[in-house]
C-alpha positions, 0 to 999 in steps of 0.5 A: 541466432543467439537467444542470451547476452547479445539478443538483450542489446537489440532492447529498446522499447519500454515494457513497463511504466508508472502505476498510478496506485502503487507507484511503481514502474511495473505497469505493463503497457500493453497488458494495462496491468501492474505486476507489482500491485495487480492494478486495475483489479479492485484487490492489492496483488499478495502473495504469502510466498514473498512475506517480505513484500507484504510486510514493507508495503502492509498497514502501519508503514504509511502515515495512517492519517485515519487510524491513528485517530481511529485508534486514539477515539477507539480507547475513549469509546467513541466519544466526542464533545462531551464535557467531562464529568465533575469529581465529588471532593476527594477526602 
């Protein structure tokens, strides 16, 4: 009985599937976890050893459809529907 090149043909069934947070194929079917993201744990699966791995998948790499706004309205002060002040007469 060999345990390398031809026990890997006798291979067949599926390990991992797609997870539905991160989207990647690394839910473990059996083990209803995601090596990748750490999926159900309410917590995103980092690890300073791949600093890579955080850096592509960190905030800043997506859209960020609130902290762009969030941002813009930081730098006014929070401040909305106010109408702007009137200016004296500049001499």
């Amino acid at each position: 009985m060999t345990k390398g090149t031809s026990s890997f043909g006798k291979r067949h069934n599926k390990t991992h599937t797609l997870c539905r947070r991160c989207g990647r194929s690394s839910y473990h079917i059996q083990k209803h976890t995601c090596s990748s993201c750490g999926y159900p744990a309410k917590r995103k699966r980092t690890y300073q050893w791949s600093i890579k791995s955080i850096r592509r998948r960190t905030t800043g790499t997506g859209r960020m459809r609130h902290l762009k706004l969030a941002h813009r309205r930081f730098r006014n002060a929070f401040r909305e529907g106010t109408a702007a002040t009137k200016k004296g007469k500049s001499a």
